[in-house]
C-alpha positions as CSV (number, residue, x, y, z in Angstrom):
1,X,38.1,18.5,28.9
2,X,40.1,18.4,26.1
3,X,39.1,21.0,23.3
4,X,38.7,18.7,20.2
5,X,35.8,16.7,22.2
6,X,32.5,18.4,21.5
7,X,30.5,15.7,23.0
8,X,30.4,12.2,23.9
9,X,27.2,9.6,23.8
10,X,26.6,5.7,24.0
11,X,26.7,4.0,20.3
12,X,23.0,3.0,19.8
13,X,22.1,0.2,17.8
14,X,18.3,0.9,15.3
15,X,16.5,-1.6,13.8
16,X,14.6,-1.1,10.6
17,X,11.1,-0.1,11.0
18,X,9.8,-0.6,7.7
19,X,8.6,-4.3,7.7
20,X,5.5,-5.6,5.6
21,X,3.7,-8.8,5.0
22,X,4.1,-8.8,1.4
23,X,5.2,-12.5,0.8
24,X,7.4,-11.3,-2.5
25,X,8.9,-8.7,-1.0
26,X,11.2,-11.2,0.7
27,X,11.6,-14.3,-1.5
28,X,12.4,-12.2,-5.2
29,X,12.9,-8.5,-4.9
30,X,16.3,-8.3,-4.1
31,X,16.9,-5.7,-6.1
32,X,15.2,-3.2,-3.3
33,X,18.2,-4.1,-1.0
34,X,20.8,-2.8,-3.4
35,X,18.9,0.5,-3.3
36,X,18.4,0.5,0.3
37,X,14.6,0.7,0.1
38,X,13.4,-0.4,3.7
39,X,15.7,1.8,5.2
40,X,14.6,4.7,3.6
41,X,11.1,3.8,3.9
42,X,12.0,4.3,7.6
43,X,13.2,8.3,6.4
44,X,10.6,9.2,4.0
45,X,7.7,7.9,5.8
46,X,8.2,8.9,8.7
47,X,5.8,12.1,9.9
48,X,8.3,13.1,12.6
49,X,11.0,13.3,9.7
50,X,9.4,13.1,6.3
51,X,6.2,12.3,4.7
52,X,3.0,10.9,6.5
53,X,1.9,7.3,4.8
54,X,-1.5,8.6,4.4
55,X,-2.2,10.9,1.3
56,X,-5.3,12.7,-0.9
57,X,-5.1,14.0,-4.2
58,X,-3.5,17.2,-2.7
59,X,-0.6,15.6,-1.7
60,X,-0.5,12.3,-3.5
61,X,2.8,12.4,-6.4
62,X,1.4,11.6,-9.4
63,X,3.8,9.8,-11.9
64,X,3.3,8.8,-15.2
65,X,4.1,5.4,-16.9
66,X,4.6,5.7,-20.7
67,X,4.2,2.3,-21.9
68,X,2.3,-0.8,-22.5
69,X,-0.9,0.1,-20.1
70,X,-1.4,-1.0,-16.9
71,X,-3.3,-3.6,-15.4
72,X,-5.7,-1.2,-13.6
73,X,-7.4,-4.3,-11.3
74,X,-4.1,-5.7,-10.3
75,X,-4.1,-5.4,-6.0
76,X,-0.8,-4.3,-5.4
77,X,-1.8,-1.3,-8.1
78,X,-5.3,-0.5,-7.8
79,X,-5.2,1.2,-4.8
80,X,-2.1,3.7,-6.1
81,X,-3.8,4.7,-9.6
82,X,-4.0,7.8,-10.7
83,X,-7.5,8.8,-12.3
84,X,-9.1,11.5,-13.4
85,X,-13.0,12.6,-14.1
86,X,-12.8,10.5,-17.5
87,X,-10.9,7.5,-16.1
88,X,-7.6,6.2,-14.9
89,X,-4.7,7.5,-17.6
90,X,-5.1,7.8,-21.8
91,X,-4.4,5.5,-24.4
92,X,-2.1,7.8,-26.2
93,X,-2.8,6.0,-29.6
94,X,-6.4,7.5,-29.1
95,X,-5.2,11.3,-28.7
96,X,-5.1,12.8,-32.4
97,X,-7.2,14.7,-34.4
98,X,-10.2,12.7,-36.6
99,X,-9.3,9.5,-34.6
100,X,-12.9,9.5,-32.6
101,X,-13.2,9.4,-29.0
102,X,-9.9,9.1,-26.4
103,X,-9.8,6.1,-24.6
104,X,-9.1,6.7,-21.1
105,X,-9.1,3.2,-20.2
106,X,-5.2,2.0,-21.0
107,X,-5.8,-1.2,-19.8
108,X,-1.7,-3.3,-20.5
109,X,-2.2,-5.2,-23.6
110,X,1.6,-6.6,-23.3
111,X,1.6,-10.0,-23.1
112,X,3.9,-9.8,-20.7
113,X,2.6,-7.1,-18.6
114,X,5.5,-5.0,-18.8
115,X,4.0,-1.5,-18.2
116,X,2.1,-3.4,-15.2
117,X,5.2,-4.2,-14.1
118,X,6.6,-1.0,-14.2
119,X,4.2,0.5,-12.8
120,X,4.7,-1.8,-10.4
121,X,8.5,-1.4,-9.1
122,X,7.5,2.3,-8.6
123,X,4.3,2.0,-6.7
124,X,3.0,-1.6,-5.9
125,X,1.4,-1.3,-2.5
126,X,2.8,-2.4,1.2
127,X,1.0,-4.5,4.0
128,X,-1.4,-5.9,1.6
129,X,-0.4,-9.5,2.1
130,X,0.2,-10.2,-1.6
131,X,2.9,-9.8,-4.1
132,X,5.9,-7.5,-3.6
133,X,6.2,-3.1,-2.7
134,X,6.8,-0.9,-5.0
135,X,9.8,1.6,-4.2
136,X,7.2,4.5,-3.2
137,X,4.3,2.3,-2.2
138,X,3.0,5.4,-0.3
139,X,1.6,8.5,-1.9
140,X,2.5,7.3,-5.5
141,X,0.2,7.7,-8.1
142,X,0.8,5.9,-10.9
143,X,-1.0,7.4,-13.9
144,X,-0.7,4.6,-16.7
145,X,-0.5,6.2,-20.5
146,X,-0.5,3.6,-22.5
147,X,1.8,4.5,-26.3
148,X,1.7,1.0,-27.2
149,X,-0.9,-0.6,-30.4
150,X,-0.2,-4.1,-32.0
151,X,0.9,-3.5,-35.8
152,X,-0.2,-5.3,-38.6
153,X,3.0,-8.0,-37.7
154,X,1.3,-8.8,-34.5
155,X,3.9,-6.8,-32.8
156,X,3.6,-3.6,-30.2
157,X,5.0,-0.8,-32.1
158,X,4.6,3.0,-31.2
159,X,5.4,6.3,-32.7
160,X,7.3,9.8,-32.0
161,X,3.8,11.2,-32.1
162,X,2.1,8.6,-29.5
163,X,5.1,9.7,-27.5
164,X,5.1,12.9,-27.5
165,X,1.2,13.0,-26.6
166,X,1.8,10.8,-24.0
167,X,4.3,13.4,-22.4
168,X,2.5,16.3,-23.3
169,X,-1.0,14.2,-21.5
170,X,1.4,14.0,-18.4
171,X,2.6,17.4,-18.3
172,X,-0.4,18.7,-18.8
173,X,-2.2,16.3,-16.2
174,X,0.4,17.3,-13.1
175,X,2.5,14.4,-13.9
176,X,5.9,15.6,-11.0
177,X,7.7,12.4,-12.4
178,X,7.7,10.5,-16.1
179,X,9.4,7.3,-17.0
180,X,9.2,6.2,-20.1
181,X,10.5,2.9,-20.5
182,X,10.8,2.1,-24.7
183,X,12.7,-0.4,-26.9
184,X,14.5,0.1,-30.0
């Protein structure tokens, strides 16, 4: 009765929804807990509330990796590649004039896998049994650019002008999302 009350209900306790059998997941990618990435798994995919699990190219977010290529057989990626008519991303180094034909293949030539691994933490796939999740392991699509050659040091090296193909390739592809992970 009293004015200030507007309503009154039980304190419900949730439970995340968002579990998968993705043995890495658990055991070394902490660093999805500090960013809350189950729980808003439970907000983002949900069709009642957000966006359904299941996409096509329509509604797919495609999002470009500028870096050292991607591992395009790799499980917990293959399924959440971008790709095109001529293949699955561009080797940026391949994209100037006189240089002969583009390579649309930009297969990670990082001995570490490092743009792999990018790609990754944004979009490795959920409830495949294997590795880890990516942080949008639904309707991602990764398209890998690959901006990275080996120089004459046996080093990676890259330009401005790799770089600024590689973005203008994304922009002009649809990329909605770009990260572009360089060193000094």
């Amino acid at each position: 009765k009293d004015d200030c009350v507007l309503g009154v209900s039980w304190n419900n306790h949730f439970k995340l929804q968002a579990t998968y059998n993705d043995p890495l997941l658990y055991e070394q990618m902490s660093h999805l807990n500090s960013i809350r990435t189950l729980a808003s798994h439970d907000v983002f995919y949900n069709p009642s509330s957000g966006m359904a699990i299941n996409s096509n190219a329509a509604t797919s977010i495609p999002i470009a990796v500028i870096d050292t290529g991607v591992d395009f057989n790799h499980p917990d990626l293959a399924p959440n590649l971008w790709a095109n008519q001529q293949g699955f991303g561009v080797d940026a180094t391949t994209l100037c004039l006189g240089c002969g034909s583009v390579n649309y293949y930009p297969f990670d030539i990082s001995d570490i896998g490092h743009g792999t691994h990018v790609a990754g933490l944004i979009a490795g796939v959920a409830g495949n049994g294997q590795g880890g999740i990516g942080v949008m392991p639904f309707r991602a699509k990764v398209m890998p650019i690959k901006v990275f050659s080996m120089n004459s040091q046996n080093e990676l090296s890259t330009t401005s002008v790799h770089v600024a193909n590689a973005i203008r390739f994304a922009y002009l592809n649809g990329a909605k999302v770009i990260n572009l992970s360089l060193g000094s």
